[in-house]
BAVOSE-427566 format. One line per 3 residues: number of its first residue (from 1); their letters; for each residue x, y, z of N, C-alpha, C, O. Coordinates in Angstrom, 2 decimals. Layout:
NUM) A) X/Y/Z/X/Y/Z/X/Y/Z/X/Y/Z | ...
This chain:
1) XXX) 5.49/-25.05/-6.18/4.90/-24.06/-5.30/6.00/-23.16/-4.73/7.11/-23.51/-4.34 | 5.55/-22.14/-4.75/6.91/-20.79/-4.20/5.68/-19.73/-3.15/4.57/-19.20/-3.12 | 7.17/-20.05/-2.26/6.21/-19.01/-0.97/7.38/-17.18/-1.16/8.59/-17.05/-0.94
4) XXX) 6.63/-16.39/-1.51/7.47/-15.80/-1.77/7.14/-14.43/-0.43/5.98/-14.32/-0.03 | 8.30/-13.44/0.18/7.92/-12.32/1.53/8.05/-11.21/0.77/8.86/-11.21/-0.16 | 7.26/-10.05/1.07/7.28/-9.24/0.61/6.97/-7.75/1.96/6.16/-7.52/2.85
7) XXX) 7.83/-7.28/1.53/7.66/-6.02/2.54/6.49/-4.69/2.16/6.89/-3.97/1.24 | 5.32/-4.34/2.67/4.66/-3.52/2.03/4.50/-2.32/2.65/3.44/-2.28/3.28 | 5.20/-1.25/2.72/4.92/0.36/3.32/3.97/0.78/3.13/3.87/1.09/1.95
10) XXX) 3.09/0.99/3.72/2.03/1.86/4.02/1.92/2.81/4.85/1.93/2.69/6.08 | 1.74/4.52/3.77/1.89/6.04/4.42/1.14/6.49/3.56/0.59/6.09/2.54 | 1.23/7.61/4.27/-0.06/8.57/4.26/0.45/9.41/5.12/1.60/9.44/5.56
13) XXX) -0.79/10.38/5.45/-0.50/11.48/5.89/-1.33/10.95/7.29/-1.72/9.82/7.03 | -1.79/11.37/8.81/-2.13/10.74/9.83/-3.84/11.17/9.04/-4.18/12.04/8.24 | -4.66/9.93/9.86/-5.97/9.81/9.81/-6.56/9.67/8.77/-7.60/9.01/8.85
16) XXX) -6.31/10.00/7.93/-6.61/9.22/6.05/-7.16/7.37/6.55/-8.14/6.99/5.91 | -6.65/6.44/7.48/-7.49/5.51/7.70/-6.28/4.01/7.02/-6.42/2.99/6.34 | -5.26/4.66/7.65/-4.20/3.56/7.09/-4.47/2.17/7.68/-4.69/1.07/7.17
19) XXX) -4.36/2.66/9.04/-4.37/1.88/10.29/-6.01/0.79/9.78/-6.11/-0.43/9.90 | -6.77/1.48/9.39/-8.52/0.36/9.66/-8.23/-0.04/8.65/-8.37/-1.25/8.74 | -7.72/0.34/7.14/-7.44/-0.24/6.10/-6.46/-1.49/5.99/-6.43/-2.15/4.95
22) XXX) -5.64/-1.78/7.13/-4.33/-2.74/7.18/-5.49/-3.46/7.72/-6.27/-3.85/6.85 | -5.75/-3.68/8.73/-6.66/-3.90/10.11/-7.97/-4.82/9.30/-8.10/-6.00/9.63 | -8.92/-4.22/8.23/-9.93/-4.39/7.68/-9.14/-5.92/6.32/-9.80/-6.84/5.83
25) XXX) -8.18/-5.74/6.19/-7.87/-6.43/5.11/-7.03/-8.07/5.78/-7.36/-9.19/5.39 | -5.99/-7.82/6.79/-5.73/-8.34/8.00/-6.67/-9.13/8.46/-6.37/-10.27/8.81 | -7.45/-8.86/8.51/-9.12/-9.63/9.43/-10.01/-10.07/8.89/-10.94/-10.67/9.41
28) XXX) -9.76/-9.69/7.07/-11.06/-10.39/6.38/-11.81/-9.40/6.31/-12.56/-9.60/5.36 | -12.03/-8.41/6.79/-13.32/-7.69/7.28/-14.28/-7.66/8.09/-15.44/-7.30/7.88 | -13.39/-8.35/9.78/-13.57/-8.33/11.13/-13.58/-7.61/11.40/-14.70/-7.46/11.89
31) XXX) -12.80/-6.41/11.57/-11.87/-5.99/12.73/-11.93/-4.41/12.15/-11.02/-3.98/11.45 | -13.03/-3.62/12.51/-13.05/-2.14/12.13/-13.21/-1.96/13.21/-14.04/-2.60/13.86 | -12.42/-1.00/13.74/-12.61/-0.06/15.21/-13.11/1.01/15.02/-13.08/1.59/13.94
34) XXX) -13.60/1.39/15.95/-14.71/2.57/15.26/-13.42/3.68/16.33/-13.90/4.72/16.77 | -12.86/3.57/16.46/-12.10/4.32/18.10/-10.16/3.96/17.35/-9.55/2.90/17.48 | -9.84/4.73/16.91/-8.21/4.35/16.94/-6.95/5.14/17.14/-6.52/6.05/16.44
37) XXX) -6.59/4.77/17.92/-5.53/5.87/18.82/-4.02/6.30/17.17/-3.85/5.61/16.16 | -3.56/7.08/17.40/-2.99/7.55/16.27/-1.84/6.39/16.70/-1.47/5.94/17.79 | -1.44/6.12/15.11/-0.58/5.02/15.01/1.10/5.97/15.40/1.25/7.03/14.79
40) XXX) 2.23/5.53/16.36/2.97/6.51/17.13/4.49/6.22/16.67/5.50/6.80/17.08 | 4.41/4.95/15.51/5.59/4.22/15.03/5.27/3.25/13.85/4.98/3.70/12.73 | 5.30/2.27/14.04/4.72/1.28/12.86/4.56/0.21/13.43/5.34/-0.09/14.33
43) XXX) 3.51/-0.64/13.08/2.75/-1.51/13.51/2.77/-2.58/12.06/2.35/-2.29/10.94 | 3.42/-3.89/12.53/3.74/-4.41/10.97/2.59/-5.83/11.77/2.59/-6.42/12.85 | 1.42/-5.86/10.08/0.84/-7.39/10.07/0.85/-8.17/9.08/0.67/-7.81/7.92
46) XXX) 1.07/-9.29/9.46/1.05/-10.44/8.13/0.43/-11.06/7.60/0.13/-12.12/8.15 | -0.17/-10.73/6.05/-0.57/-11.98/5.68/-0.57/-12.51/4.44/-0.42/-11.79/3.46 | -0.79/-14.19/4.34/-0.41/-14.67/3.49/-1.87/-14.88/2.14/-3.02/-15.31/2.20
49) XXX) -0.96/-14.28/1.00/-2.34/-13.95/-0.12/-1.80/-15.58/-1.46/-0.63/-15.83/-1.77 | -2.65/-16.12/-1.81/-2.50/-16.82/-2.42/-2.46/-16.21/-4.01/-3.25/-15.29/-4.22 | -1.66/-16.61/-5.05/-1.99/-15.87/-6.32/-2.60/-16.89/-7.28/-2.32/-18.08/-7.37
52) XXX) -3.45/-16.21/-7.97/-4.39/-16.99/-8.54/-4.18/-17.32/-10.09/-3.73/-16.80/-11.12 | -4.78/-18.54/-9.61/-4.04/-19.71/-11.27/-2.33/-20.17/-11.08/-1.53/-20.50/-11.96 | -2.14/-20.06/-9.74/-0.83/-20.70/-8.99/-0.89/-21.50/-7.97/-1.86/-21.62/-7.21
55) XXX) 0.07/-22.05/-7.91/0.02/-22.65/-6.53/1.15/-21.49/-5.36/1.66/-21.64/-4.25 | 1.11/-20.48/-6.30/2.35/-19.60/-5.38/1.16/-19.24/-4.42/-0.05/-19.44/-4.48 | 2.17/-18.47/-3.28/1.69/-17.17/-2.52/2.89/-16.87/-2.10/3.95/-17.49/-2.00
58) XXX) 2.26/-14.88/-1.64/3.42/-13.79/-1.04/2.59/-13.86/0.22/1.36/-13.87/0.24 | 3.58/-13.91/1.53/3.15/-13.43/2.56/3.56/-12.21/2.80/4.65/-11.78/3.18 | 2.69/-11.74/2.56/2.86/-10.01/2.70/2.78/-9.34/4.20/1.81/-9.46/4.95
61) XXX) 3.91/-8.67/4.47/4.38/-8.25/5.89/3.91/-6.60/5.59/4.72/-6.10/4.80 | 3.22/-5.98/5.85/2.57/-4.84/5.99/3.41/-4.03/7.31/3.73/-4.42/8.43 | 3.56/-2.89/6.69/4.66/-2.12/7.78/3.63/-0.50/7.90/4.03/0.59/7.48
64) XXX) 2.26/-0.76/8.59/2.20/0.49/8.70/2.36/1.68/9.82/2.01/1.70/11.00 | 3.37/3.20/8.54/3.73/3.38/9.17/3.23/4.80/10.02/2.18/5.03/9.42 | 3.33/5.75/10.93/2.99/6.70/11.16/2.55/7.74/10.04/2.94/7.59/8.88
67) XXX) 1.51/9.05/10.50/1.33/9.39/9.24/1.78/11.37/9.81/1.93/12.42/9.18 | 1.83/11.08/10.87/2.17/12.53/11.84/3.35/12.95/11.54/4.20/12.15/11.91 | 3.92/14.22/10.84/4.88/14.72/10.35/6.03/14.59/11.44/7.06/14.37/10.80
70) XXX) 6.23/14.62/12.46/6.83/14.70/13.93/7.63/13.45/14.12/8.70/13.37/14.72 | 6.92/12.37/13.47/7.10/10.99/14.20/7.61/10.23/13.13/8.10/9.12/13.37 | 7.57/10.77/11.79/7.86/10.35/10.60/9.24/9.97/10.44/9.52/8.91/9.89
73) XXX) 10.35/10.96/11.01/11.87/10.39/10.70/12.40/9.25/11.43/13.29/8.51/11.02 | 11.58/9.15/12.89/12.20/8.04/13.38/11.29/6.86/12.69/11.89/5.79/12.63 | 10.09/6.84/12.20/9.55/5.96/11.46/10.00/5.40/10.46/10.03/4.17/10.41
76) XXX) 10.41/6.08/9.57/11.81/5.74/8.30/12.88/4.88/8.71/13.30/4.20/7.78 | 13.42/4.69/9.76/14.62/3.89/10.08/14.23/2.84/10.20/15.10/1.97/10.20 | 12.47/2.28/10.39/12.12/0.99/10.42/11.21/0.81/9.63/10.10/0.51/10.06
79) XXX) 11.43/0.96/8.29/11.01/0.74/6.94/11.82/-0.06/6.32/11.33/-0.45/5.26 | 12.88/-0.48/6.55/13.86/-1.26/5.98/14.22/-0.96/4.22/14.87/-0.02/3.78 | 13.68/-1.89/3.56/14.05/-1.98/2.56/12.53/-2.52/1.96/12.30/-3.72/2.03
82) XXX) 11.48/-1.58/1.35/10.07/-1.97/1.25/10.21/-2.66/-0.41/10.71/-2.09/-1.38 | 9.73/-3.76/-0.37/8.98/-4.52/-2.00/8.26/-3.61/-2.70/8.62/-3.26/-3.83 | 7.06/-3.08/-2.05/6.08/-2.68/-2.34/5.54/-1.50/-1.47/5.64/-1.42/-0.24
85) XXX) 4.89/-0.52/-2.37/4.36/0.91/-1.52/2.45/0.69/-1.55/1.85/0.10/-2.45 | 1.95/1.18/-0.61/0.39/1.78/-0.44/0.85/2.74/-0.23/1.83/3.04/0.46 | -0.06/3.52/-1.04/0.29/4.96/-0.51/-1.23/5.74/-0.51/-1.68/6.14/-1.59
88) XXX) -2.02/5.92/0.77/-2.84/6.45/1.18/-3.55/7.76/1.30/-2.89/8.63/1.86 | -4.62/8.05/0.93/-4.71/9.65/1.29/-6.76/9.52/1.53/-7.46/8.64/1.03 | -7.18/10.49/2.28/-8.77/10.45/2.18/-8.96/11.91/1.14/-8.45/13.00/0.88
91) XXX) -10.30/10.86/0.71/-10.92/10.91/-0.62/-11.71/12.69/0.08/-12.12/13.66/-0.55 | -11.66/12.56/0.85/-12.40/14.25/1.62/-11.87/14.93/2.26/-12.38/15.64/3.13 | -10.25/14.83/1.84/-9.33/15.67/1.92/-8.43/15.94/1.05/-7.39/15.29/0.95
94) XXX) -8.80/17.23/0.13/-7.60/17.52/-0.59/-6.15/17.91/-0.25/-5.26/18.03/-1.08 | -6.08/18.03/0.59/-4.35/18.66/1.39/-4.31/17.04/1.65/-3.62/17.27/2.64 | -4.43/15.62/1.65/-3.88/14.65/2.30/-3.90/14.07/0.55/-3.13/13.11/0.45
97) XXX) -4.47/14.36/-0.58/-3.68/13.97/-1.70/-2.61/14.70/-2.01/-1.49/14.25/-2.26 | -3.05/16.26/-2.00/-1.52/16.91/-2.62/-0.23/16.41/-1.51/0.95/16.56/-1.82 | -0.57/15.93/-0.48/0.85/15.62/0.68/1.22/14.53/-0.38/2.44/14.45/-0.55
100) XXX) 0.36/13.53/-1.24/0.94/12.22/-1.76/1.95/12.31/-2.27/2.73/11.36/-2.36 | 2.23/13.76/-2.84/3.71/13.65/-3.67/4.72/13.99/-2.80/5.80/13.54/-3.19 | 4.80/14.70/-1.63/5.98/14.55/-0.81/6.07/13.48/-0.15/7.24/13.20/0.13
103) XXX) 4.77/12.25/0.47/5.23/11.09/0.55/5.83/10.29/-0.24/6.76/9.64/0.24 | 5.42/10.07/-1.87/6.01/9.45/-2.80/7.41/9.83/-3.15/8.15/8.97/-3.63 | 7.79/10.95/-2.97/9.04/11.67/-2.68/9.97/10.78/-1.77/10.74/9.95/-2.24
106) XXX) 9.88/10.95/-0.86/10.34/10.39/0.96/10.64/9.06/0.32/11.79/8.65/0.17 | 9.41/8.31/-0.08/9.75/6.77/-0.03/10.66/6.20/-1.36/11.28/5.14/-1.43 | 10.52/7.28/-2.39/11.30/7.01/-3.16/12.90/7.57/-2.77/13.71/6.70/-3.09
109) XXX) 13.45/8.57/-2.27/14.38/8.55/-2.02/14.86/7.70/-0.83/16.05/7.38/-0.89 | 14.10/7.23/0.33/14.24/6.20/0.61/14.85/4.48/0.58/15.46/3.74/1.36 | 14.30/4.41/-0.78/14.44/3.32/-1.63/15.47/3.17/-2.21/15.79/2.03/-2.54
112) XXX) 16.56/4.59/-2.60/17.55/4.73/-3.35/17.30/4.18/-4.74/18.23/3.48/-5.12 | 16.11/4.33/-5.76/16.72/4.35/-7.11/16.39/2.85/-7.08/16.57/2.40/-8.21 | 15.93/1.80/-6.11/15.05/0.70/-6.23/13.39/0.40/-6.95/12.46/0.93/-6.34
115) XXX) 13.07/-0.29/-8.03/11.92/-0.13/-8.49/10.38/-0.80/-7.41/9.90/-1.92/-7.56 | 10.05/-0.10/-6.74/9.18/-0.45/-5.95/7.80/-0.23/-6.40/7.48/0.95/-6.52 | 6.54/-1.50/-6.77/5.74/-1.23/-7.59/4.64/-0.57/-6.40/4.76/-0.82/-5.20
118) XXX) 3.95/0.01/-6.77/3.28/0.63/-5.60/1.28/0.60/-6.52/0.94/0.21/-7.63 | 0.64/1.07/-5.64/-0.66/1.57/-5.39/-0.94/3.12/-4.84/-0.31/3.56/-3.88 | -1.86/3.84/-5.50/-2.50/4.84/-4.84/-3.71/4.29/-4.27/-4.42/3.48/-4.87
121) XXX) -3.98/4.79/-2.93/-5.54/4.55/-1.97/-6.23/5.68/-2.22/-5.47/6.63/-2.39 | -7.46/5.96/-2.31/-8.24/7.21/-1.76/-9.73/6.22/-0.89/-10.81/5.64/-0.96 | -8.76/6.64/-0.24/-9.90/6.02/1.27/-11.04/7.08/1.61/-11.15/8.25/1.24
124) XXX) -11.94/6.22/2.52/-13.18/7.43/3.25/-14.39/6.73/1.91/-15.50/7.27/1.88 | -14.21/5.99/1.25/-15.54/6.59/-0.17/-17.18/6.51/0.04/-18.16/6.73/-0.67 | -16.96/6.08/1.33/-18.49/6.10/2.09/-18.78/7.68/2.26/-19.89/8.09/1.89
127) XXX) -17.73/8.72/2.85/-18.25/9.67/2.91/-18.56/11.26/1.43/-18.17/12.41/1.27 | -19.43/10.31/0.76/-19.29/10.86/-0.40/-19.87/12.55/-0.68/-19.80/13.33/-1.64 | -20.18/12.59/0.07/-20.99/13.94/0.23/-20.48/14.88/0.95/-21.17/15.81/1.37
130) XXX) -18.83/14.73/1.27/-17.50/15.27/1.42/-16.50/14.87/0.85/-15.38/14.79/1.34 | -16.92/14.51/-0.50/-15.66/14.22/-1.44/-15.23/15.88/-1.78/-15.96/16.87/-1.90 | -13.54/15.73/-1.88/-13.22/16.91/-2.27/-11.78/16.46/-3.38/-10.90/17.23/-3.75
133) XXX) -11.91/15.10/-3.68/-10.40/14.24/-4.81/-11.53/14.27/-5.70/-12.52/14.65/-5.08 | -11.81/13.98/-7.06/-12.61/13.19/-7.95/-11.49/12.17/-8.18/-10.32/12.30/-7.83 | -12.10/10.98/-8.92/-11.60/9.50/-9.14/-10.24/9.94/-10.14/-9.07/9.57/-9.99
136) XXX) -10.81/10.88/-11.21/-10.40/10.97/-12.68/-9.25/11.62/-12.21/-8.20/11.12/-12.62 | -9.16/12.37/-11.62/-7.69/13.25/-11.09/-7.01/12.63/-10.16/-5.82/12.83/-10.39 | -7.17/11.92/-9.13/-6.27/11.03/-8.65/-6.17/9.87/-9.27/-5.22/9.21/-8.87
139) XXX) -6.97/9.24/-10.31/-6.41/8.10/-11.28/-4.94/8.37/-11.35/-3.98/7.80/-10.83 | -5.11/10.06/-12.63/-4.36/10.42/-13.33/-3.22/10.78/-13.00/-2.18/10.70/-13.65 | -3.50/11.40/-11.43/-1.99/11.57/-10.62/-1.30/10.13/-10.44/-0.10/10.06/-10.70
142) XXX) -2.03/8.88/-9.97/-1.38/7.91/-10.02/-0.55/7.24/-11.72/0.52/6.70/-11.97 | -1.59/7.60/-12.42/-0.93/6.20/-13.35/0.34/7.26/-14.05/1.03/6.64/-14.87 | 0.78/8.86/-13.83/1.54/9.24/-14.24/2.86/9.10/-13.61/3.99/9.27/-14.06
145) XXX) 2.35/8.70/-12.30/3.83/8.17/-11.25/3.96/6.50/-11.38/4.86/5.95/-10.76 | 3.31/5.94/-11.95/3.36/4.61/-12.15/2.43/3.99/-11.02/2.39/2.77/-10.96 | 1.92/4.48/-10.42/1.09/3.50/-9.39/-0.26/3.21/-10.01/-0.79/4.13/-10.64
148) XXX) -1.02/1.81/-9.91/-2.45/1.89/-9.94/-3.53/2.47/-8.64/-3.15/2.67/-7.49 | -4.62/2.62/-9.03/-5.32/3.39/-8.63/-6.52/2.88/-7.97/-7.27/2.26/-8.74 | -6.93/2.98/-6.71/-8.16/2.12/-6.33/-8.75/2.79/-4.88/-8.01/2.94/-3.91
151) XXX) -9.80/3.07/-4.89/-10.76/3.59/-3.94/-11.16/2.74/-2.82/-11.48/1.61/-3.18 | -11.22/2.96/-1.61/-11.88/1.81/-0.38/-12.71/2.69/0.75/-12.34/3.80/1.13 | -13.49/2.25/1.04/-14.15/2.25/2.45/-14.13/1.39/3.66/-15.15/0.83/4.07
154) XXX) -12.79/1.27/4.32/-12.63/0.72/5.45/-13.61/0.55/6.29/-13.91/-0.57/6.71 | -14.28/1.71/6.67/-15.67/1.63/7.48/-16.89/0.73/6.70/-17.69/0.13/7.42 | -17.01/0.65/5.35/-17.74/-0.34/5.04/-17.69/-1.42/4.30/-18.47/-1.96/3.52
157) XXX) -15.85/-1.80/4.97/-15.19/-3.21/3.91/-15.67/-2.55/2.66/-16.73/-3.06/2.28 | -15.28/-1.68/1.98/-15.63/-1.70/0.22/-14.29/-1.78/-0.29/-13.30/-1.13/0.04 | -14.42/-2.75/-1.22/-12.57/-2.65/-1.88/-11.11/-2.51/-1.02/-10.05/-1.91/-1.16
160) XXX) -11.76/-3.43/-0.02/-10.33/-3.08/0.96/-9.20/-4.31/0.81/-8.14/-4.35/1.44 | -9.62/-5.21/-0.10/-8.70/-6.32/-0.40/-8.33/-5.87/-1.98/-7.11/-5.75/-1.95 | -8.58/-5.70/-2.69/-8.61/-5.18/-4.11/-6.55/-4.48/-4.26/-5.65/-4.99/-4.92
163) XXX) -6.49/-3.07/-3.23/-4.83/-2.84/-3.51/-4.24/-3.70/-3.21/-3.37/-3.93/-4.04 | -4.25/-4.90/-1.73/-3.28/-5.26/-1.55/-2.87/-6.70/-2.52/-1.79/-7.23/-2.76 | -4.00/-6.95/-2.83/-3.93/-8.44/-3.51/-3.35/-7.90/-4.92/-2.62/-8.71/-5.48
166) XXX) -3.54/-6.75/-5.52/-3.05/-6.29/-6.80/-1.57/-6.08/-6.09/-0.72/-6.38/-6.93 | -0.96/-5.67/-4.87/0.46/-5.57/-4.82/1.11/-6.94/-4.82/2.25/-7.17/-5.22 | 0.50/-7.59/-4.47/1.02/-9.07/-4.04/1.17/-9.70/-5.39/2.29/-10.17/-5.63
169) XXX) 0.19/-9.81/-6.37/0.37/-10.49/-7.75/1.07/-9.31/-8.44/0.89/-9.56/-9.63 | 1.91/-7.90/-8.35/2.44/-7.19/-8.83/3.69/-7.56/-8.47/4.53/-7.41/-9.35 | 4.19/-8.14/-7.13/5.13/-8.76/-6.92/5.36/-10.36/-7.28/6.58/-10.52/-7.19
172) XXX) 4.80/-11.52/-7.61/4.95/-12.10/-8.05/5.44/-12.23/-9.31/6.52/-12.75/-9.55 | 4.56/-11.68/-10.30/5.14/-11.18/-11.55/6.20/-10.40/-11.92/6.69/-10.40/-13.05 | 6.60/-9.69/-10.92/8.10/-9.20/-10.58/9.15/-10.14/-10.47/10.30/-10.14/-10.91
175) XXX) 8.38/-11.10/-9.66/9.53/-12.80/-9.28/9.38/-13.54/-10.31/10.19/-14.46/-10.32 | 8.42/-13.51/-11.48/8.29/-14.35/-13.01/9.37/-13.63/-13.79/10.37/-14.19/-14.25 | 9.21/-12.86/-13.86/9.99/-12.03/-15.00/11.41/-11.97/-13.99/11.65/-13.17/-14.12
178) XXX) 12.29/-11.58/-13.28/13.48/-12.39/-12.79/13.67/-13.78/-12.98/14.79/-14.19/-13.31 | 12.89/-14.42/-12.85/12.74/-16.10/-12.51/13.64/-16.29/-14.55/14.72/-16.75/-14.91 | 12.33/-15.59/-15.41/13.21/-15.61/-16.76/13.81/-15.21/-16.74/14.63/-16.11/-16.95
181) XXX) 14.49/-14.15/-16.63/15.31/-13.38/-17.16/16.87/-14.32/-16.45/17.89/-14.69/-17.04 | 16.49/-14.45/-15.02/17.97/-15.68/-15.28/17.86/-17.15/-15.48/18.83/-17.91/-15.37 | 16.66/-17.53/-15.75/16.84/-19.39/-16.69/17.49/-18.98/-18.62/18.04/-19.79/-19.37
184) XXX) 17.08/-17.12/-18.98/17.79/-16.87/-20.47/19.12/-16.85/-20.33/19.83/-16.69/-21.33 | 19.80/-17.04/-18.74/20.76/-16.70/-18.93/21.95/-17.81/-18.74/23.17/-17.88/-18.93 | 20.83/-18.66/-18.21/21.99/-19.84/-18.63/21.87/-20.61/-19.56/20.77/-20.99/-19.94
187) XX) 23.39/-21.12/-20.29/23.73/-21.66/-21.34/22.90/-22.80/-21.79/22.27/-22.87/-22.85 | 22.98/-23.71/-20.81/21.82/-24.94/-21.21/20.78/-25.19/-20.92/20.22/-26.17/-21.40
């Protein structure tokens, strides 16, 4: 059995729904506030995901962080060194996907040239009748930057465990494939 920590950044641009999405996944699907004051720094929660057909788990430390352009640089200095990216935007706002590539920007230079496996969000999908992303074009923006791709409705628990449990077994399998790559490397 291996308990393995993993650091997970979560950004976005502000109000995309970072905050109910950590919160909603955090709680099981307790804990939706209908009322949430803008997140003013980063707010890190933990939890521990079991991976399946293992006896492993990652306790995944969730770092989310501000999404307000203003508040963003001092937010960066307590990002540390992230495992893993969410990277957020609402599904009924097109200016909060096109921001995705100057966030994916930020966190990759951030990272310095570290392979950090990440996720695209398009949150909101309850409010469908102000969709202004389609699925097929933010798939496609994701799987061309390497991230997978997955839709949620925080407000109605839909798919709000789905990214993070795919980051968590994306990092495990990150720790398999190290795990080989140095038992090939010793002699006996």
């Amino acid at each position: 059995m291996v308990k393995l920590r993993a650091r997970c950044l979560l950004v976005g641009d502000a109000a995309v729904g970072k905050s109910a999405l950590s919160h909603m996944f955090y709680s099981d699907g307790t804990l939706f506030q209908k009322n949430y004051s803008m997140t003013t720094g980063v707010e890190l929660l933990m939890k521990c995901i079991n991976i399946p057909a293992t006896n492993d788990s990652v306790e995944l430390y969730i770092i989310d962080s501000a999404g307000k352009e203003t508040l963003v640089d001092s937010c960066e200095k307590m990002w540390g060194e992230p495992s893993l990216l969410c990277l957020v935007f609402d599904l009924s706002s097109e200016q909060s996907f096109a921001n995705c590539s100057r966030w994916l920007e930020r966190v990759r230079a951030h990272c310095q040239g570290l392979h950090v496996p990440g996720v695209l969000v398009g949150n909101k999908s309850d409010l469908s009748a102000r969709r202004e992303v389609q699925a097929s074009v933010a798939k496609e923006w994701a799987q061309s930057r390497g991230l997978e791709y997955h839709e949620t409705s925080a407000k109605e628990m839909e798919n709000c465990d789905a990214p993070l449990l795919c980051l968590a077994q994306a990092f495990h399998s990150l720790y398999q494939e190290h795990r080989e790559t140095i038992q090939n490397l010793n002699p006996g």
